[in-house]
C-alpha positions as CSV (number, residue, x, y, z in Angstrom):
1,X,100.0,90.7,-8.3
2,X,100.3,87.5,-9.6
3,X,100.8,86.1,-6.3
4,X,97.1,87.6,-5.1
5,X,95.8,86.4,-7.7
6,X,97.1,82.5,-7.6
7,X,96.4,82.7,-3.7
8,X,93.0,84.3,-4.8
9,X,92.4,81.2,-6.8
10,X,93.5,78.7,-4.5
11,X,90.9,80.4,-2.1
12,X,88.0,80.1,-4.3
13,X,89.4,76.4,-4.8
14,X,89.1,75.7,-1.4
15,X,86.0,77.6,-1.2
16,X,84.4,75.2,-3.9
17,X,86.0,72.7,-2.1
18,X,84.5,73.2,0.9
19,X,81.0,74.0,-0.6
20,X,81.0,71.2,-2.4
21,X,82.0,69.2,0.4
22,X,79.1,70.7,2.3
23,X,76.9,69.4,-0.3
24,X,78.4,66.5,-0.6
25,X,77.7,66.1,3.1
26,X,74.2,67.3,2.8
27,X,73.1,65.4,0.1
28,X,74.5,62.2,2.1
29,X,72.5,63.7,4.8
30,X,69.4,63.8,2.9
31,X,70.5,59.9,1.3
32,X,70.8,58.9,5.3
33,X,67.2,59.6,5.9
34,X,66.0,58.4,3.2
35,X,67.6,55.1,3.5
36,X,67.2,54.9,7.4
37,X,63.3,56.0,6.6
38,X,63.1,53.4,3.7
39,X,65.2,50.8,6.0
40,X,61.7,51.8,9.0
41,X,59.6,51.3,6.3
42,X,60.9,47.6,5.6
43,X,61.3,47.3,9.4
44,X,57.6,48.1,9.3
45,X,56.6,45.8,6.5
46,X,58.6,43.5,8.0
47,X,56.6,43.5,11.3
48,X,53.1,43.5,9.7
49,X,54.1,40.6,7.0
50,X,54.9,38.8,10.5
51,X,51.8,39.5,11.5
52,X,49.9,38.9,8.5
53,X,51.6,35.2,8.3
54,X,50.8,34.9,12.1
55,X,47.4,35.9,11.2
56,X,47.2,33.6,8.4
57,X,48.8,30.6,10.3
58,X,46.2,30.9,12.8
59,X,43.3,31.3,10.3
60,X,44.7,27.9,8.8
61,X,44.6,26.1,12.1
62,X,41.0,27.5,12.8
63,X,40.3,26.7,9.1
64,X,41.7,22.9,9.7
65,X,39.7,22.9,12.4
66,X,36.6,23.6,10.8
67,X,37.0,21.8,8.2
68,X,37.8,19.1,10.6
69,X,34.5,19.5,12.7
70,X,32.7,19.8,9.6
71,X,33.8,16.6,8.4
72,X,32.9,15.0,11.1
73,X,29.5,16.5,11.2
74,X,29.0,15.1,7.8
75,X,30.4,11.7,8.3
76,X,27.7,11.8,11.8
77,X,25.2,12.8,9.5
78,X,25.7,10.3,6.8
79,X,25.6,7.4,9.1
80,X,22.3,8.7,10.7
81,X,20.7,9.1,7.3
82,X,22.1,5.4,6.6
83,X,20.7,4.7,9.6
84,X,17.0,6.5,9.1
85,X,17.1,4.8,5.2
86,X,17.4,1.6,7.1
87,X,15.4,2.6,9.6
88,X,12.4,3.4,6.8
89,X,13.2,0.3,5.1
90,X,12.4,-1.7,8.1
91,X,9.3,0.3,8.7
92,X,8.2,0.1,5.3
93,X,9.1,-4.2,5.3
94,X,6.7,-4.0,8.4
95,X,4.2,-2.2,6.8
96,X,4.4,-4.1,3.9
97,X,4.1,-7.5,6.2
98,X,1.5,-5.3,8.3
99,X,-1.1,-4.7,5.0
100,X,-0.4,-8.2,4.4
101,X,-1.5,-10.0,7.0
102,X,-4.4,-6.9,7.6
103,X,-5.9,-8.2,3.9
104,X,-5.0,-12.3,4.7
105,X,-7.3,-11.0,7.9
106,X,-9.9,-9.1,6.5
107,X,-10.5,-11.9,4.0
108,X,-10.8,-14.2,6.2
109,X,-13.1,-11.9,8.5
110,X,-14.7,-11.7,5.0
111,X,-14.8,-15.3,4.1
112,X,-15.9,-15.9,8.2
113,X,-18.9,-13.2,8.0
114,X,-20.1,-15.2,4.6
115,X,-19.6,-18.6,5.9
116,X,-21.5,-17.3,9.0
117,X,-24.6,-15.6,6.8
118,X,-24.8,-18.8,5.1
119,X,-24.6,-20.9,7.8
120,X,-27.2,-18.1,9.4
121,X,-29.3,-18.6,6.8
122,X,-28.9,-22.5,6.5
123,X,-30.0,-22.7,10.0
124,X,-33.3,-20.6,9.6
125,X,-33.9,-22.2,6.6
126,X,-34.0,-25.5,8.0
127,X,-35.7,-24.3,10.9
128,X,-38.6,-22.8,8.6
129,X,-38.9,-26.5,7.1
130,X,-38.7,-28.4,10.6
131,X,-41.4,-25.6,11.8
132,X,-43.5,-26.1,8.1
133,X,-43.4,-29.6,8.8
134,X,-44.2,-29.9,12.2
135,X,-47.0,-27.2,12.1
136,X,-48.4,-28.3,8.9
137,X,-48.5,-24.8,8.0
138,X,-45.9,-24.3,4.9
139,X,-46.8,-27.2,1.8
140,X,-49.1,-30.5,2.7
141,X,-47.1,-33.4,0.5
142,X,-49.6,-35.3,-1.9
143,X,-46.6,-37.8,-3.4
144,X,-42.8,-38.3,-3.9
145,X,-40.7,-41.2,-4.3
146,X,-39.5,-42.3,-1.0
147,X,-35.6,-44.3,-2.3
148,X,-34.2,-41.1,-4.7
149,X,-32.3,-39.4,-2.0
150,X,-33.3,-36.2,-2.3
151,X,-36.2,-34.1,-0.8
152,X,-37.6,-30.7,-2.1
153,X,-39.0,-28.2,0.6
154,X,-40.5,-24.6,-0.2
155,X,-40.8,-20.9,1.1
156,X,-44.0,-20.7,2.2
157,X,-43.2,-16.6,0.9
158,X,-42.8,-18.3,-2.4
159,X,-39.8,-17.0,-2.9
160,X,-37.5,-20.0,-3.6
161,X,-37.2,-24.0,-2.8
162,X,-34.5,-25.9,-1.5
163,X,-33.2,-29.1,-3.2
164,X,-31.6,-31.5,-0.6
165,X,-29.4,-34.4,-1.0
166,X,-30.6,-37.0,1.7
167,X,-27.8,-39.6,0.9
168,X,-25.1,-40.6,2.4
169,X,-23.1,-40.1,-1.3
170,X,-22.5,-36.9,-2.9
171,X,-24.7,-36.2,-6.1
172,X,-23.1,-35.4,-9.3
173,X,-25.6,-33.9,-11.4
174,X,-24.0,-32.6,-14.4
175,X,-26.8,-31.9,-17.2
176,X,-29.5,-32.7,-14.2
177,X,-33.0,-31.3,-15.4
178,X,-35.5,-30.0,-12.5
179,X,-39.3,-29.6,-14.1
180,X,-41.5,-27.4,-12.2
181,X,-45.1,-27.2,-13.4
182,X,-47.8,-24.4,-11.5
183,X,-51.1,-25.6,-11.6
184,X,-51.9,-26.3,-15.4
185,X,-49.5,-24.2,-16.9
186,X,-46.5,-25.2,-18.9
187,X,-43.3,-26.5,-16.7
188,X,-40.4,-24.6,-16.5
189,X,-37.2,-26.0,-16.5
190,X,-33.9,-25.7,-15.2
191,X,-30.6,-27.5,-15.6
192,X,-27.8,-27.8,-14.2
193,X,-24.3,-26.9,-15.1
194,X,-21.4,-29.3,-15.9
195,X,-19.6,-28.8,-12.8
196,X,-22.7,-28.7,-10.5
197,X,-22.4,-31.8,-7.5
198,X,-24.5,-31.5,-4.6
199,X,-23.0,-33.2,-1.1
200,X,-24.3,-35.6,1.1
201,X,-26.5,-34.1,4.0
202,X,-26.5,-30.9,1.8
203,X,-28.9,-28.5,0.4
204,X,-28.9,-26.2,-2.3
205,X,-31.3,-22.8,-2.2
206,X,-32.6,-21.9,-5.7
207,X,-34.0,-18.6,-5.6
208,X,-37.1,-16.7,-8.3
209,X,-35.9,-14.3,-10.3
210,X,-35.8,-10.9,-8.7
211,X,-35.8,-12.2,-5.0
212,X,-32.4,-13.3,-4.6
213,X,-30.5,-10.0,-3.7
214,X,-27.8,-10.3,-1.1
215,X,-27.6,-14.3,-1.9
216,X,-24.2,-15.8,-1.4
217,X,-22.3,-17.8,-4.5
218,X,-23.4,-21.2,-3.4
219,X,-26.9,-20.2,-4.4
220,X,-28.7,-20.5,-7.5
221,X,-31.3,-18.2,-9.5
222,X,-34.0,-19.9,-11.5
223,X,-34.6,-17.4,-13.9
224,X,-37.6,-18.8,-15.0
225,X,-38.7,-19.2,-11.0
226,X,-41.6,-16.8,-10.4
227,X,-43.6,-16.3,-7.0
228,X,-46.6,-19.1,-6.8
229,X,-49.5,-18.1,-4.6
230,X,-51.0,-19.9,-1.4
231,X,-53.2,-22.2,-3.1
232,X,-51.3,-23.4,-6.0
233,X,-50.4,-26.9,-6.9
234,X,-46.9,-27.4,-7.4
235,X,-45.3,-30.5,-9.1
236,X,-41.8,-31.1,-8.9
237,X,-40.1,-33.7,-11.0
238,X,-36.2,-34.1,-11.1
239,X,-34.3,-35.8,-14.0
240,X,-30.8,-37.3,-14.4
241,X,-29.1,-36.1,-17.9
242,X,-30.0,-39.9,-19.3
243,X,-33.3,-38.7,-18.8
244,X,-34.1,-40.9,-16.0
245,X,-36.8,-39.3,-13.1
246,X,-35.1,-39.6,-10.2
247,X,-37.4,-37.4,-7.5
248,X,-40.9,-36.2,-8.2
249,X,-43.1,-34.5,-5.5
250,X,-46.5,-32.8,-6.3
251,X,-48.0,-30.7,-3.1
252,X,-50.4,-27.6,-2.6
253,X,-49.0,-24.3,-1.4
254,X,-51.3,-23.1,1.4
């Protein structure tokens, strides 16, 4: 009995054994596939690290690229903007010189067109004396002296006189007083400013007050100066600033 039951014993011993063993066995099993499943899975993250850094290694590349290309662009573009700044200083330096010589030209145009008016106006004012003179038509000359250098002629509009300088020697007349006396009335009286000189061969135009619009700088307003009438005696008498006469001339406006 003994013996069954120790041989019983050892049985289930081996039994255990043998279950245990299986498992054992199973559980390694089990532990296989998990570690050849975890061991894929590395595989696998393995594979698509090595893509993701093959990936990435090519986005750096195409990255340098860009960034390459880009800096180029921007080192083309800065040069052409140096190049348009200089560009636009140069036009702006032309300009500049441009407006320049446009107002040195449109002065002189200016100063030409006045000079020319003048000179337009010299002519046909000289003309008007040669033609009052030779037609007998503007003033008929009772008296003047005939060594003073100078020589008076008048609008026959009435409008102003012109004072000329017959000499061959520039007149300063600094303080000079011209009388003018109509008929019997009072003489008016003008004189002449410090820095007033009248050239040889030259005339001056002195206009009445209120008819001298559009007259160029050269030529005087008598203030006192009104329009005479056709019929009026006019006596002119000219004075140096000692008081000396130096021109008189007394004539009837017709």
């Amino acid at each position: 009995m003994k013996e069954e039951m120790k041989r019983r014993e050892e049985e289930l011993k081996e039994e255990m054994k043998e279950e245990k063993k299986e498992e054992m066995k199973k559980e390694m099993t089990e532990r296989k596939k998990e570690a050849d499943q975890q061991l894929a899975n590395l595989l696998r993250f393995e594979e698509e690290l090595k893509e993701t850094q093959s990936q990435l290694e090519i986005q750096r590349t195409e990255n340098s690229r860009v960034k390459t290309e880009l800096n180029d662009q921007l080192l083309t573009e800065q040069k052409r903007e140096e190049e348009a700044r200089k560009h636009l200083k140069e036009l702006m330096d032309q300009n500049k010189e441009f407006e320049k010589k446009l107002q040195e030209e449109k002065r002189g145009r200016e100063e030409a067109e006045r000079e020319l008016k003048d000179l337009k106006e010299e002519v046909e004012s000289k003309a008007q004396a040669v033609g009052y003179e030779e037609q007998q038509e503007g003033v008929r000359s009772e008296n003047q002296t005939s060594d003073s250098g100078f020589n008076i002629d008048v609008d026959r509009r009435c409008k102003y006189i012109w004072l000329r300088n017959k000499s061959t020697k520039y007149k300063q007349m600094r303080d000079w007083v011209l009388h003018l006396q109509v008929n019997n009335n009072d003489p008016i009286m003008y004189r002449f400013d410090q820095s007033f000189k009248l050239e040889a061969g030259r005339d001056v135009t002195m206009w009445a007050q209120g008819e001298d619009l559009n007259r160029p700088n050269t030529e005087l307003v008598w203030s006192d100066l009104k329009p005479w009438s056709s019929g009026d005696r006019l006596k002119f008498t000219l004075y140096s600033n000692t008081g000396r006469m130096q021109y008189e001339l007394c004539m009837t406006s017709t």
